[in-house]
C-alpha positions, 0 to 999 in steps of 0.5 A: 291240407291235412286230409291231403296229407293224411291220403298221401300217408295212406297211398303211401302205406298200401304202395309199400305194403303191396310191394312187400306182399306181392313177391310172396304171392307170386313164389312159383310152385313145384309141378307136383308130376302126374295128375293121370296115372301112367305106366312105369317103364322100366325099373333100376336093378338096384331100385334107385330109380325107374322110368317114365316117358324116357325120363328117370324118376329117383327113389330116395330114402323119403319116398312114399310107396303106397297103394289106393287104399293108403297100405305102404309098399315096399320099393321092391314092389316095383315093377315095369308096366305097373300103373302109377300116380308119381308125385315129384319135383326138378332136380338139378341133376338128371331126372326128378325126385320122387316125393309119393307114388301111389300104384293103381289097380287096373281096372278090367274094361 
């Protein structure tokens, strides 16, 4: 009898545990933007946002422009027709919010 109780406290147990645990294992993750890199379309006059596939991309005031070396750009240093790796999440407003964007070299062919 009681190694019967003793396994239905441990069943027990792992059920509460699992339950407690699984929520925080499947927590959905933000898409991160662009594995590849792609090219800016159009860049806002005043540099609070540009385009990408004809969606809009903000810039905010914790956004990281850098090059492939690491050397830190300046939002003035976008420009169309520039290639980019763009690293952003949803927003619930239009567009998404950019978080890294790396500007690529082109490489001649």
């Amino acid at each position: 009898m009681n190694l019967k109780k003793a396994f239905l406290i441990q069943c027990v147990v792992f059920l509460v545990f699992v339950a407690l645990i699984s929520p925080c294992l499947s927590e959905v993750k933000p898409v991160r933007g662009f594995p590849r890199a792609v090219v800016i379309q159009s860049v806002s006059p005043d540099f609070t946002y540009f385009v990408i596939d004809k969606e809009k991309y903000l810039v905010g005031k914790k956004t990281m422009i850098v090059d492939e070396k690491g050397n830190v750009l300046k939002i003035s240093d976008l420009k169309p027709q520039l290639l980019v790796k763009v690293e952003s999440i949803p927003t619930q407003r239009a567009g998404r919010l950019t978080k890294k964007i790396v500007v690529m070299e082109r490489r001649k062919p």
